[in-house]
C-alpha positions, 0 to 999 in steps of 0.5 A: 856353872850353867849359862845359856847362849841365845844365837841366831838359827842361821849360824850354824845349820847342822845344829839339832834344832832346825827350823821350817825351810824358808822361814824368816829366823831372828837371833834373840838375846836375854833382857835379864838374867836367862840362867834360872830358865834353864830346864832342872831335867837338863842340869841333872843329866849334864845336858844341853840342847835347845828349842825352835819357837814360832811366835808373832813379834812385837814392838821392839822384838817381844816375842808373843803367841809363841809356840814351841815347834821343836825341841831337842833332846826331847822330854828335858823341857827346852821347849817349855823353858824357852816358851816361858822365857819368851812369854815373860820377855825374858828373850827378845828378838834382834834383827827389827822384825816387823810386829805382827809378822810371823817369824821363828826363834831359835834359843840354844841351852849350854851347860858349861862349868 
């Protein structure tokens, strides 16, 4: 069984994907079903991981413009499933970011089962 678990950078800073020092950091949570998202690459080799966006947020968390900063491991397309995600408001962020601002996400894949 794959799942994904979307937390907040700041809860845990020794994960692999860390964002900029002294950055705005908002959790995010899925406004539907996030499983489909989850990289092919990944799922073949057993692999979780994850990804920092900058984006600009909008009314009621969308996230948009958003730009994929890191991701690790490299080359399974956390980046690009998380960047997807976001532009199809798949993610959100939580915390009442103004709109307009600048701030950064982090989105955690997890194989699980």
């Amino acid at each position: 069984m794959i799942w994904i678990a979307l937390i907040a950078l700041a809860a845990d800073a020794s994960a692999d994907v860390a964002p900029p020092k002294d950055s705005a950091v908002y959790d995010v949570r899925c406004a539907r079903d996030c499983r489909p998202y989850f990289p092919d690459a990944a799922a073949r080799a057993h692999a979780g991981g994850g990804a920092v966006l900058q984006c600009r947020a909008g009314v009621d968390g969308v996230l948009e413009a958003c730009e994929v900063l890191g991701e690790r491991p490299e080359g399974v397309n956390f980046g690009v499933a998380a960047r997807i995600m976001a532009d199809r408001k798949v993610i959100r962020a939580v915390g009442a970011p103004r709109p307009g601002d600048t701030i950064l996400v982090r989105v955690i894949f997890e194989r699980r089962g």
